[in-house]
Backbone as CSV, one residue per row, in Angstrom:
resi,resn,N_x,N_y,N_z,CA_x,CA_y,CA_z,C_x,C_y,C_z
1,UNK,136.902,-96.327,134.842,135.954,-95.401,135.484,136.465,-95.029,136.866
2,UNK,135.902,-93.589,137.513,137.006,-92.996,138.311,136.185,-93.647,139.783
3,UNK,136.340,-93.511,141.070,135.821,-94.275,141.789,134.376,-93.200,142.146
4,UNK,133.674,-94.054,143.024,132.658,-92.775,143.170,133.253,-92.527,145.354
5,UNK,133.808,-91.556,145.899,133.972,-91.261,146.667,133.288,-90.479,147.762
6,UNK,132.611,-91.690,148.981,131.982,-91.115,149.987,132.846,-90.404,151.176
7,UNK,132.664,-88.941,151.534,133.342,-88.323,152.555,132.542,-87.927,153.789
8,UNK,132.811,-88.551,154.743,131.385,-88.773,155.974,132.462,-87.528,156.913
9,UNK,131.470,-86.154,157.204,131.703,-85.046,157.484,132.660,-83.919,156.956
10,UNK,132.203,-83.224,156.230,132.422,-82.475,155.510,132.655,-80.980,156.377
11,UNK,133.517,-81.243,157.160,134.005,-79.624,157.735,135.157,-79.236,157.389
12,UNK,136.785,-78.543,158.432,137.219,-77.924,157.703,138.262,-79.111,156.947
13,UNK,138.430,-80.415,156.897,139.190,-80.625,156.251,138.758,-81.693,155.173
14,UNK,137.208,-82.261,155.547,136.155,-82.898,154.726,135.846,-81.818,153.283
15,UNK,135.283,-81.037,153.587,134.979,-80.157,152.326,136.105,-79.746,151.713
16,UNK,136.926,-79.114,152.118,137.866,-78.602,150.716,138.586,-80.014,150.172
17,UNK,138.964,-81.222,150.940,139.107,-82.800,150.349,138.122,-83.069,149.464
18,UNK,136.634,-82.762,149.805,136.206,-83.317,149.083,135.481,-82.315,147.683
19,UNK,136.188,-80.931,147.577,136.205,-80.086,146.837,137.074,-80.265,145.621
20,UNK,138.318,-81.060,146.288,139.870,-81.335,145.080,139.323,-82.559,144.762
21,UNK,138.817,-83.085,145.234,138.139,-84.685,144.755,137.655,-84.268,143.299
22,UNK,136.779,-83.207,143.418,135.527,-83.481,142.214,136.551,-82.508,141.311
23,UNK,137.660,-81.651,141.518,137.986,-81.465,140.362,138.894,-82.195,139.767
24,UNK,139.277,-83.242,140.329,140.173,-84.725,139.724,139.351,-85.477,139.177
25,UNK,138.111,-84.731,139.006,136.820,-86.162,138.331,136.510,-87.002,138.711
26,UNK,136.241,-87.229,140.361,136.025,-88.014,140.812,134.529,-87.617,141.432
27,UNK,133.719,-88.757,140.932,132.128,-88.239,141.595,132.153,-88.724,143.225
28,UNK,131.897,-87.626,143.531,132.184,-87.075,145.497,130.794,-87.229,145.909
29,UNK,130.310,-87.721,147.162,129.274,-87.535,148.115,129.869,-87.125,149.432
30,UNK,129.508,-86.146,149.874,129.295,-85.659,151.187,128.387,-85.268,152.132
31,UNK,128.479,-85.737,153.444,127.614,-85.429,154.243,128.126,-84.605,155.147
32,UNK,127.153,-83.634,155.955,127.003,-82.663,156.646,125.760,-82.635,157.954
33,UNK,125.979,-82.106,159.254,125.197,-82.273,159.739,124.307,-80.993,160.030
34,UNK,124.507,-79.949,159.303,124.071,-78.875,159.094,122.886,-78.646,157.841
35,UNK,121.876,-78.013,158.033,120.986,-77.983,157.181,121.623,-77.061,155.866
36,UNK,121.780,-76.273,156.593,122.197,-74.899,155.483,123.370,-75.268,154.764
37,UNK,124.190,-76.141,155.308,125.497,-76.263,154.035,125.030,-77.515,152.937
38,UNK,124.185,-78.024,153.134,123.455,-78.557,151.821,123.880,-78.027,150.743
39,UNK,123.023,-76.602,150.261,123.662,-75.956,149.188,125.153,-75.771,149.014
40,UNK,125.689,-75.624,149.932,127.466,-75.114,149.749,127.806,-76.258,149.027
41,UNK,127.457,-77.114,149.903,127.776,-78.423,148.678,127.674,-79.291,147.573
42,UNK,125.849,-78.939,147.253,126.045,-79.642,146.105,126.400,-78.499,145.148
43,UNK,126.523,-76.777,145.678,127.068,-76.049,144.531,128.957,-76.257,144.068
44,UNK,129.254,-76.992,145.008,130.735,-77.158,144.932,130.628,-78.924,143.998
45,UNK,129.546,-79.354,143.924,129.400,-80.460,142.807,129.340,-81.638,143.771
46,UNK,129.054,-81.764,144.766,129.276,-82.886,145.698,127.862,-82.772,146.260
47,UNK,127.452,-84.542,145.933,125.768,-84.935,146.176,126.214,-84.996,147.525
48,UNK,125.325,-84.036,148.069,125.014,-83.924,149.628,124.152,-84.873,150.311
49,UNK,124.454,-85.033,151.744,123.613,-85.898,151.882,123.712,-85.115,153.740
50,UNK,122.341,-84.779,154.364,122.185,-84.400,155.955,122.168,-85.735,156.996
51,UNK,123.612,-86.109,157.715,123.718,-87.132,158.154,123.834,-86.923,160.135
52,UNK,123.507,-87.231,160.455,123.695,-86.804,162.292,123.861,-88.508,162.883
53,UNK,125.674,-88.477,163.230,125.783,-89.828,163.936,126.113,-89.699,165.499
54,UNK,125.119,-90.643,166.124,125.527,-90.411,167.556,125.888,-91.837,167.934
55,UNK,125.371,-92.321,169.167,126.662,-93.692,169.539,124.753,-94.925,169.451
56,UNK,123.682,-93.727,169.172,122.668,-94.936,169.763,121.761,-94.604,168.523
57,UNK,122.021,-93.618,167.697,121.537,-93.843,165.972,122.097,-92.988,164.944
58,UNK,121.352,-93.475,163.655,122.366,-92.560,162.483,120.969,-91.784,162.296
59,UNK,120.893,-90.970,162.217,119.598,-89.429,161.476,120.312,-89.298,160.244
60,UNK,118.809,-89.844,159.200,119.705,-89.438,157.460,119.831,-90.787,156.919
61,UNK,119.160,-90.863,155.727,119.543,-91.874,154.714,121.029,-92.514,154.781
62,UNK,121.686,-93.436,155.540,122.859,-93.951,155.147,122.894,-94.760,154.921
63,UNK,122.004,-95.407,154.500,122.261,-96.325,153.456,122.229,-95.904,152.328
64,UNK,121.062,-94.728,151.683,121.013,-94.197,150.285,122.787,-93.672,150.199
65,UNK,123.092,-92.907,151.716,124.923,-92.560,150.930,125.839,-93.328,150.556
66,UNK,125.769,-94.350,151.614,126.743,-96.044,150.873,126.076,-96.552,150.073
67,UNK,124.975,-96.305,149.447,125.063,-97.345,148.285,125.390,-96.586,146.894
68,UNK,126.122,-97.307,146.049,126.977,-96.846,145.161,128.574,-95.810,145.334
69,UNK,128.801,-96.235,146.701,130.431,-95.628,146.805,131.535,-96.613,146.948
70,UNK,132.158,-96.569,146.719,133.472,-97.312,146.436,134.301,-97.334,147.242
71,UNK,134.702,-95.649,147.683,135.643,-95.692,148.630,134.892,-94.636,149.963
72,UNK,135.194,-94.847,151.066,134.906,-93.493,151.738,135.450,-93.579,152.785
73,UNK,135.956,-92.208,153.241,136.811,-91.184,153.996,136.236,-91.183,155.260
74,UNK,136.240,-91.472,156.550,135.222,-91.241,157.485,136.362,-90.019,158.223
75,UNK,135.917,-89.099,158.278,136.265,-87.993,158.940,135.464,-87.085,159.374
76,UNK,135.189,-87.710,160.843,134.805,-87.280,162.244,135.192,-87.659,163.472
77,UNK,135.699,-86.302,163.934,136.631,-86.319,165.074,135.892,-86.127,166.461
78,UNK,136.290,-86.529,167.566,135.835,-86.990,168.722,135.378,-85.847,169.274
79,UNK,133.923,-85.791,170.100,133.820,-84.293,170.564,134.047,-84.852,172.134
80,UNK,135.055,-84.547,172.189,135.384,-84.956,173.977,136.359,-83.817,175.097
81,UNK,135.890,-82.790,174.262,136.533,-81.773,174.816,135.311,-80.488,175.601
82,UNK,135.693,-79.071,176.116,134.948,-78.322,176.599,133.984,-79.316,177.646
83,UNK,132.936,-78.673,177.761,131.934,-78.607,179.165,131.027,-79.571,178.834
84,UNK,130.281,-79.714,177.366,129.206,-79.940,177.105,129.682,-82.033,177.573
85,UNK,128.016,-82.274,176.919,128.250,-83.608,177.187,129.084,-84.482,176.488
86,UNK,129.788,-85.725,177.077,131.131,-86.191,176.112,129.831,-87.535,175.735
87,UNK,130.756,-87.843,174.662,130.199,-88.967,173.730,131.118,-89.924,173.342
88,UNK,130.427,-91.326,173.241,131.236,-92.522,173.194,131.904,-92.569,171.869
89,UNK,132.686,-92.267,171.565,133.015,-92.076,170.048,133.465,-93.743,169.389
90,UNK,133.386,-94.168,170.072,134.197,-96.061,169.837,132.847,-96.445,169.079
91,UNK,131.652,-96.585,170.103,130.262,-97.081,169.832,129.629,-96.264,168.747
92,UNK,129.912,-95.114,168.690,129.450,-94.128,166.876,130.105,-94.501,166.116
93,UNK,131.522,-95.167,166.116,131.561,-95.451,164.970,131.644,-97.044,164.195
94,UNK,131.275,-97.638,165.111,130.946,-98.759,165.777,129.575,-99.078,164.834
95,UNK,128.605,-98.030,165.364,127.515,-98.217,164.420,127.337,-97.917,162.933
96,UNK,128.245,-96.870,163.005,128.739,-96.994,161.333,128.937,-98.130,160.443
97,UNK,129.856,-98.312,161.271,131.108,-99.547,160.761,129.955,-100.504,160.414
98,UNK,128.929,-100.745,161.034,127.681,-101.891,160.827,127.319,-101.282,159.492
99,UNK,126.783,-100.357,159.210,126.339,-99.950,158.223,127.081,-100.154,156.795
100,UNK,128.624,-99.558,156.717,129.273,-100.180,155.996,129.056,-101.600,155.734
101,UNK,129.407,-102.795,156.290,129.585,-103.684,156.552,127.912,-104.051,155.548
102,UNK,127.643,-104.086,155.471,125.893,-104.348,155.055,125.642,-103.312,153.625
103,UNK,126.959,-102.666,153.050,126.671,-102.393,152.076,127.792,-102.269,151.252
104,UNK,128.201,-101.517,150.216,128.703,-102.666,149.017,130.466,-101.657,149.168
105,UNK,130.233,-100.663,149.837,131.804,-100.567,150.254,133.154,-101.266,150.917
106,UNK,134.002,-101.521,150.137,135.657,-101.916,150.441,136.189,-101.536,150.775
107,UNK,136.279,-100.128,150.632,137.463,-99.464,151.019,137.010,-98.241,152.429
108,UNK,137.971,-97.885,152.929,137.830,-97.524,153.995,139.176,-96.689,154.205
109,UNK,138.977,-95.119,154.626,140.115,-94.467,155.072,139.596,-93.662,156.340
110,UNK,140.329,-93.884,157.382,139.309,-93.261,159.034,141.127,-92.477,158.986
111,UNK,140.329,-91.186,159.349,140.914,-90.335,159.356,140.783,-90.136,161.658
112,UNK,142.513,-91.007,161.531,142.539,-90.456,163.442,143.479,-89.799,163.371
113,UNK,144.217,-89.844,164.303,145.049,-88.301,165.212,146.427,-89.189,165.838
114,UNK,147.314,-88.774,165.913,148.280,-88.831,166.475,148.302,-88.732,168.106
115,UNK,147.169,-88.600,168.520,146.879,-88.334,169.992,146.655,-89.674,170.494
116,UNK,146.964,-91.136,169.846,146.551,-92.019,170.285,148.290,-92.901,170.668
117,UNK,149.079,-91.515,170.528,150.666,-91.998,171.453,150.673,-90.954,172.651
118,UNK,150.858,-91.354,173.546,151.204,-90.922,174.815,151.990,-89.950,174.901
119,UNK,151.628,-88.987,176.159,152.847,-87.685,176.006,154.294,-87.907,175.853
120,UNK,154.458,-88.877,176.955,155.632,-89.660,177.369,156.472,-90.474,176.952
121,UNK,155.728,-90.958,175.645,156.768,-91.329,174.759,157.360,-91.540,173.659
122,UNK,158.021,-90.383,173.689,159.435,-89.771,172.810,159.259,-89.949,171.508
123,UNK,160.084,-90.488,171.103,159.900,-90.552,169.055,159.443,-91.473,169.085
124,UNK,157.957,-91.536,168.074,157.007,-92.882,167.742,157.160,-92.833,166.568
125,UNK,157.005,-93.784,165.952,156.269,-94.055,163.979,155.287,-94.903,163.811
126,UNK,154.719,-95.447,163.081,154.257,-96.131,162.882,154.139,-97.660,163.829
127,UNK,155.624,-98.150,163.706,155.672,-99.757,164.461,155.539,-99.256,165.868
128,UNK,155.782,-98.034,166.462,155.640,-98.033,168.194,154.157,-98.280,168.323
129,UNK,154.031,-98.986,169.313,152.700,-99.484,170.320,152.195,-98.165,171.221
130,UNK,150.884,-97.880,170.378,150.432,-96.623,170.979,150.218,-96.845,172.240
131,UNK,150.640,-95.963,173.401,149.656,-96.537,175.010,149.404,-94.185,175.074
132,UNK,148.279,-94.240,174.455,147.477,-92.954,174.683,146.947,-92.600,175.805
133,UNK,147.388,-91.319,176.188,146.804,-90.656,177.574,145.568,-89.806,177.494
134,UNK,144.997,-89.010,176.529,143.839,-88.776,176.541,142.787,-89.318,176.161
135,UNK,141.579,-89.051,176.777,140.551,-89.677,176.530,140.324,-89.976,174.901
136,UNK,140.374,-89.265,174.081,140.219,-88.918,172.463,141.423,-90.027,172.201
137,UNK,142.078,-89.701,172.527,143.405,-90.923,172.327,142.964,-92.171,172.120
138,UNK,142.452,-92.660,173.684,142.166,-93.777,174.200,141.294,-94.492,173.178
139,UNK,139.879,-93.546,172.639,139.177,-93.502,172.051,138.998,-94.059,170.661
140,UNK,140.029,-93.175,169.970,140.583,-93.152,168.863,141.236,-94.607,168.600
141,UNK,142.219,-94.724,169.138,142.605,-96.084,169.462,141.671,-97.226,168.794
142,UNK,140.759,-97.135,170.307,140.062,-98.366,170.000,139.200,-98.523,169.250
143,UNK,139.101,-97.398,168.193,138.021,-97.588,167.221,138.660,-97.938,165.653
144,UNK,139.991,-97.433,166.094,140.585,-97.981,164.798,140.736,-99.649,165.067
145,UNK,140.971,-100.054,166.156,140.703,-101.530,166.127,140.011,-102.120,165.529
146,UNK,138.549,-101.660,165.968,137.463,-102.232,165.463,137.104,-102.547,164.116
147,UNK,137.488,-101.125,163.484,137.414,-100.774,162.065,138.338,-101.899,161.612
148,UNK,140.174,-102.094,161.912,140.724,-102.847,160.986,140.578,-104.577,161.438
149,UNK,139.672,-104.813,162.535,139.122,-106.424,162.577,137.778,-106.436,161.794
150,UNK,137.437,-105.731,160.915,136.002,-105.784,160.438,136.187,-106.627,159.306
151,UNK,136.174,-107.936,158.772,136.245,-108.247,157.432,135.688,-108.031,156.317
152,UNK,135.061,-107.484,156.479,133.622,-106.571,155.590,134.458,-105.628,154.916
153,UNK,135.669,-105.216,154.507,136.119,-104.164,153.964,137.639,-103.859,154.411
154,UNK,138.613,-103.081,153.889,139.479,-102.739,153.600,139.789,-101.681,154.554
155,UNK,140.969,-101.178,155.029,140.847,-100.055,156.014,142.267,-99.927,156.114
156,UNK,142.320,-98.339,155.772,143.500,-97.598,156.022,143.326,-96.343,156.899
157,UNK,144.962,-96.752,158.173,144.383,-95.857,159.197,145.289,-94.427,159.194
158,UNK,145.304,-92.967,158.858,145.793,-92.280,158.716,145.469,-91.388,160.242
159,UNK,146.938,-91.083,161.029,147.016,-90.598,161.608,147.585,-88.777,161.606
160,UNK,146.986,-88.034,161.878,147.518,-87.041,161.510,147.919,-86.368,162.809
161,UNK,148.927,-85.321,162.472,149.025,-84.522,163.896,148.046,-83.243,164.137
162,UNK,148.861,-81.995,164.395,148.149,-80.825,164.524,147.929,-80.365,163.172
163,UNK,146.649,-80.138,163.183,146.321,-79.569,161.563,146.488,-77.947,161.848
164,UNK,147.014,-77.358,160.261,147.088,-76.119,160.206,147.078,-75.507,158.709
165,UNK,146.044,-74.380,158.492,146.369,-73.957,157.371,145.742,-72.793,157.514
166,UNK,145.234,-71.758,156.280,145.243,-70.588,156.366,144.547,-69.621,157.496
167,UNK,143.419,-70.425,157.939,142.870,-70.163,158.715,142.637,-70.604,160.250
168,UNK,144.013,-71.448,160.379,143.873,-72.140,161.608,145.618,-72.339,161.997
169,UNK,145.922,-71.500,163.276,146.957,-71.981,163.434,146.978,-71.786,164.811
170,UNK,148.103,-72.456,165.683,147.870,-72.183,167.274,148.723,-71.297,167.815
171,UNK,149.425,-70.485,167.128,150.019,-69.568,167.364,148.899,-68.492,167.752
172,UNK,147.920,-68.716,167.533,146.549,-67.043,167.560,146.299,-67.388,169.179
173,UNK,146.021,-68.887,169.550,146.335,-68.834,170.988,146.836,-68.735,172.115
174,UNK,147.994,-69.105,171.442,149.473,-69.135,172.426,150.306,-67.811,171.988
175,UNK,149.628,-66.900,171.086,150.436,-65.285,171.542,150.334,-64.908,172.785
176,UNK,151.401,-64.041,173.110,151.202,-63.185,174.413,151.225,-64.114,175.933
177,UNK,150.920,-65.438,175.562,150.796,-66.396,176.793,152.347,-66.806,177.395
178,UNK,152.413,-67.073,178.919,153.694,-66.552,179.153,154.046,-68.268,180.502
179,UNK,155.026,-68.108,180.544,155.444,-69.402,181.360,154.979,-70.743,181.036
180,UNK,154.678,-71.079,179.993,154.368,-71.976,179.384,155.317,-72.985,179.296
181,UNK,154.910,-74.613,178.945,155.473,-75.600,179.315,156.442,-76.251,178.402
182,UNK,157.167,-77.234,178.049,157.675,-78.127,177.146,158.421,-76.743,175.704
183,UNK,158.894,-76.211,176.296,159.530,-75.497,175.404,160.596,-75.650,174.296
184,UNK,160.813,-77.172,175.227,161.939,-77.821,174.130,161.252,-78.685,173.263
185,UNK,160.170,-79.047,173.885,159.604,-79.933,172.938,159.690,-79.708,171.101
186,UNK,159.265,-81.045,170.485,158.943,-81.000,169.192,157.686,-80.606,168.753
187,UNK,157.729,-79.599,167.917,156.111,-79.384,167.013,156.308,-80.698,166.005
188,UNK,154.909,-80.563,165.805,154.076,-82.058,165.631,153.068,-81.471,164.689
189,UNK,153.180,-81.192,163.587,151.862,-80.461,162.580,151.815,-80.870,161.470
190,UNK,150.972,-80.800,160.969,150.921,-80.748,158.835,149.833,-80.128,158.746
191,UNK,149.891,-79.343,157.537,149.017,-78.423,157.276,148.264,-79.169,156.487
192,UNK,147.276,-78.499,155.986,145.191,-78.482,155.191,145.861,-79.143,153.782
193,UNK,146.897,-78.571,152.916,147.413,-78.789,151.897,147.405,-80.652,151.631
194,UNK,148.367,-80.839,153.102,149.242,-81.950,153.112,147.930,-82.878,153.395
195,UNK,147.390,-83.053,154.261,146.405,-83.618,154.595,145.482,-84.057,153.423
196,UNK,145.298,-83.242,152.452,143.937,-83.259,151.491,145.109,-84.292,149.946
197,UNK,146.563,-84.082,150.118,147.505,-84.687,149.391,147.226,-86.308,149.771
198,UNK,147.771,-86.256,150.722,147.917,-87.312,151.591,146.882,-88.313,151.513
199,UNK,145.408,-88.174,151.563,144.289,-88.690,151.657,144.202,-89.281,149.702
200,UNK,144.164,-88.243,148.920,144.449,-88.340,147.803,145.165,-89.345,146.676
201,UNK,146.126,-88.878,147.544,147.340,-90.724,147.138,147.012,-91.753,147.485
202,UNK,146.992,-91.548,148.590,145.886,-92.883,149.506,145.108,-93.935,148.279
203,UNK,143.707,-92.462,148.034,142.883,-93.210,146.884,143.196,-93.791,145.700
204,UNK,144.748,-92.940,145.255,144.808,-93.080,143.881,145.559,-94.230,143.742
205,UNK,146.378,-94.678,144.576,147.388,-95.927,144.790,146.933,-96.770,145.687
206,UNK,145.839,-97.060,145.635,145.106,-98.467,146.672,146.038,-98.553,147.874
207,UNK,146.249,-97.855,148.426,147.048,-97.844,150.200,146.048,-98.403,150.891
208,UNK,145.880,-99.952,150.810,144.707,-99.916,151.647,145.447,-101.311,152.933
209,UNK,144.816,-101.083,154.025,145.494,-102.068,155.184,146.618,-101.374,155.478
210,UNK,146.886,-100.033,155.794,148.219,-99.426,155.973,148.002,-98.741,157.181
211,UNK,148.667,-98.186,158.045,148.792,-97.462,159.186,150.111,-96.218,158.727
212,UNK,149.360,-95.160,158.705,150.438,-93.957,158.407,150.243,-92.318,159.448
213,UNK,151.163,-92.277,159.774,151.066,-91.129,160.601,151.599,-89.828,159.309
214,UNK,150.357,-88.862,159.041,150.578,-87.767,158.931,151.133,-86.777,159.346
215,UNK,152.380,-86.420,159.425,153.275,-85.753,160.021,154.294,-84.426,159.050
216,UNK,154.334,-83.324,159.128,155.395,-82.418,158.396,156.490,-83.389,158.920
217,UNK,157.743,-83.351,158.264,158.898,-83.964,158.510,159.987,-83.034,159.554
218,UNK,159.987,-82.264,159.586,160.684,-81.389,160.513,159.816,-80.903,161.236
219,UNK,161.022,-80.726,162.585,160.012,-80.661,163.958,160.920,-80.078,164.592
220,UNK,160.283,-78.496,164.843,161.445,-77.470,165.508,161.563,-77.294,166.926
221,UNK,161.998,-76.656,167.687,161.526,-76.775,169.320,160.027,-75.961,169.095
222,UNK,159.432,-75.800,170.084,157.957,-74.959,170.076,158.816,-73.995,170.151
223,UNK,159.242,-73.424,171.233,159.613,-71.893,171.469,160.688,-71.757,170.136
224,UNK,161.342,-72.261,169.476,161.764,-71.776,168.277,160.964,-71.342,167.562
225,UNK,160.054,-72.453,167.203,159.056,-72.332,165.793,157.987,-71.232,166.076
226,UNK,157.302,-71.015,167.412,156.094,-69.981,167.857,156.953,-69.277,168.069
227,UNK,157.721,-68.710,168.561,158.749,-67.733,168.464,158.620,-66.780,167.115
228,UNK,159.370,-67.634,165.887,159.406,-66.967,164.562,157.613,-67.359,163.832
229,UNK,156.879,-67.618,164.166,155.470,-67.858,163.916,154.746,-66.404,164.183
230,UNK,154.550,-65.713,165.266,154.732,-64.730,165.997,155.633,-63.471,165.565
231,UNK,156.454,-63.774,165.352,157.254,-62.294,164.628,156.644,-62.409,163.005
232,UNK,156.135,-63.141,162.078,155.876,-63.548,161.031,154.339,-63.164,160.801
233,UNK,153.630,-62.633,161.958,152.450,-62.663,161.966,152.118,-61.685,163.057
234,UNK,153.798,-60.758,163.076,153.050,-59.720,164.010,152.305,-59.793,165.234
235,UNK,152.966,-61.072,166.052,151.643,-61.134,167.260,153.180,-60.928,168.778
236,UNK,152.236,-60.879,169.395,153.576,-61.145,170.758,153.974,-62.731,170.592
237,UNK,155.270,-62.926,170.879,155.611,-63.962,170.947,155.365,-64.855,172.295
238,UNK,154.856,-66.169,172.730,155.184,-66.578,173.832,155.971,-67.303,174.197
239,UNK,155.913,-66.859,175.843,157.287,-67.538,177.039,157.003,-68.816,177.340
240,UNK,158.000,-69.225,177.082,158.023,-70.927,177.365,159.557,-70.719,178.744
241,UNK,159.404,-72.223,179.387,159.830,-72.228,180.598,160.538,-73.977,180.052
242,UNK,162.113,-73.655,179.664,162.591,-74.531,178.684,162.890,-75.526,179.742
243,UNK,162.844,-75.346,180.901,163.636,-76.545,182.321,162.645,-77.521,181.807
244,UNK,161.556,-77.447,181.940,160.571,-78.535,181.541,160.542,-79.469,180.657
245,UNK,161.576,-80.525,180.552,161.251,-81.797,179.585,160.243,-82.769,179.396
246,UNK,159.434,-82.965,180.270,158.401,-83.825,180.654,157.588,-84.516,179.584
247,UNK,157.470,-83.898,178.239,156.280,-84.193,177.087,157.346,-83.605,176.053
248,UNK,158.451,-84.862,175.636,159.170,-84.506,174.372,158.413,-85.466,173.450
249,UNK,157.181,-85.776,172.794,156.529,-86.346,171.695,157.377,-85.957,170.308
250,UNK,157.689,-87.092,169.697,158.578,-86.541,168.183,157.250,-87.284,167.579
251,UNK,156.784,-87.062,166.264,155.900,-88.531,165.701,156.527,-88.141,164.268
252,UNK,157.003,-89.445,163.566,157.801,-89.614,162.743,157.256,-90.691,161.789
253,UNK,157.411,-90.865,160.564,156.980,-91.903,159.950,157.780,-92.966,159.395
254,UNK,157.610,-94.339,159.275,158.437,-95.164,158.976,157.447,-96.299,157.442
255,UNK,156.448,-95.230,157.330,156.169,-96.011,156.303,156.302,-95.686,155.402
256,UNK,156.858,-95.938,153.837,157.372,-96.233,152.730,156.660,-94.834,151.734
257,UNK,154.978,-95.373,151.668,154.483,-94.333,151.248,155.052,-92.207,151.491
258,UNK,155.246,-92.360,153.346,155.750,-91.495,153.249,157.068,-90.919,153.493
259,UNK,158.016,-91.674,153.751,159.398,-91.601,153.712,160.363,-91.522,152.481
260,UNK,159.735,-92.570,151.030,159.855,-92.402,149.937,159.121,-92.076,148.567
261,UNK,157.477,-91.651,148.889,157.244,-91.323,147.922,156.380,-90.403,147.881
262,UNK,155.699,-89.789,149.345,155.496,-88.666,148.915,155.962,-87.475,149.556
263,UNK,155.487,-86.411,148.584,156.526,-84.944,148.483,155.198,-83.877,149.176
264,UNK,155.992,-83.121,150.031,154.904,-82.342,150.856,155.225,-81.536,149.849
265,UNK,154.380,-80.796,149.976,154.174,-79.228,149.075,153.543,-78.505,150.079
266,UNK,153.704,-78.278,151.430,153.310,-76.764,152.598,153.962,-77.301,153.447
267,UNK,154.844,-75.959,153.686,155.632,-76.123,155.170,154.923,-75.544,156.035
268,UNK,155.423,-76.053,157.051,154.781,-75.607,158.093,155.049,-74.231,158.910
């Protein structure tokens, strides 16, 4: 019997994951913190569930969503950016993690970021010792701690870089923008494809207790790659200011899963 798979936030890379889920036959639950995408989802076959987590409660049956899931995906990313108010993201998921813990789930895949290695240093994989400079970093970090000292369950930590796919790329921002920094630097991306692959295998081959950085394997300079990104898409290209070495980040993988066995299918 196929597993029953909980996916905790269902935006842009929760829902279409948990869209390829249910046509692999796998019975999917997702939550949303939106009223109105209710329907989007259970018409895409995935028992919805209206969940709102903050650092001091959960809004929404979560226990009715963990009980009877097997595996689940926690993918929600830190809102610690713009003006508005920032939030403890360690302690939200913190209170999660309790919740799990108190119900009949093992498995565990927390979907973090590659932002939890420092600008400063150079080619990481897997075995380098993250020391993260942004707050989300910092963040991120320490919540994957928490998560993989929890004995209550199983936990695999997938790091990804810059996400990109049909509808999201950072070239729409950085057209036309001019004197810009780290020009030599390495791009650092994997696209919507790879990501929803990636998570996938994960489930299907018990990867569980693993640390993997999601990464495309080639990594061009920026001003190369936005350069031909930009002529490819018809936009102005932008000026980068190549003297600037300061933030050469490579992130590379050294674990097995993805060095020898799996096969991207979207370049970047």
């Amino acid at each position: 019997m196929n597993k029953v798979i909980g996916v905790i936030g269902c935006g842009w890379l929760g829902l279409p994951l948990a869209k390829s889920l249910v046509t692999k036959g796998y019975e999917v639950k997702g939550t949303t913190t939106s009223k109105e995408k209710l329907e989007t989802l259970s018409n895409a076959g995935i028992a919805p569930l209206r969940v709102h987590l903050s650092e001091n409660e959960i809004q929404g049956n979560i226990q009715e969503f963990l009980n009877g899931t097997d595996t689940l995906v926690v993918n929600i990313p830190p809102k610690l950016r713009g003006k508005g108010p920032k939030e403890n993201y360690a302690r939200k998921i913190a209170l999660l993690a309790a919740n799990i813990s108190t119900s009949a789930v093992r498995e565990v895949l927390f979907v973090s970021s590659t932002s939890v290695y420092g600008d400063g240093q150079g080619e990481v994989d897997e075995e380098t010792l993250p020391v993260p400079t942004s707050e989300a970093g910092k963040q991120l970090l320490e919540t994957e701690k928490l998560l993989t000292e929890n004995p209550n369950f199983e936990v695999t930590i997938l790091r990804f870089a810059g996400l990109i796919g049909p509808d999201r790329h950072p070239i729409h921002m950085l057209s036309g923008r001019t004197n810009l920094s780290g020009g030599n630097a390495s791009v650092n991306l994997i696209h919507l494809e790879d990501c929803i692959g990636i998570i996938t295998s994960i489930i299907q081959n018990n990867l569980w207790g693993e640390t993997i950085n999601g990464v495309y394997p080639a990594h061009p300079t920026k001003k190369s790659y936005y350069t031909q990104k930009a002529q490819e898409k018809g936009l102005n290209p932008p000026s980068y200011n190549t003297s600037e070495t300061e933030n050469l980040k490579k992130i590379t993988s050294c674990n097995p899963f993805i060095t020898k066995n799996y096969v991207f299918s979207a370049s970047i």
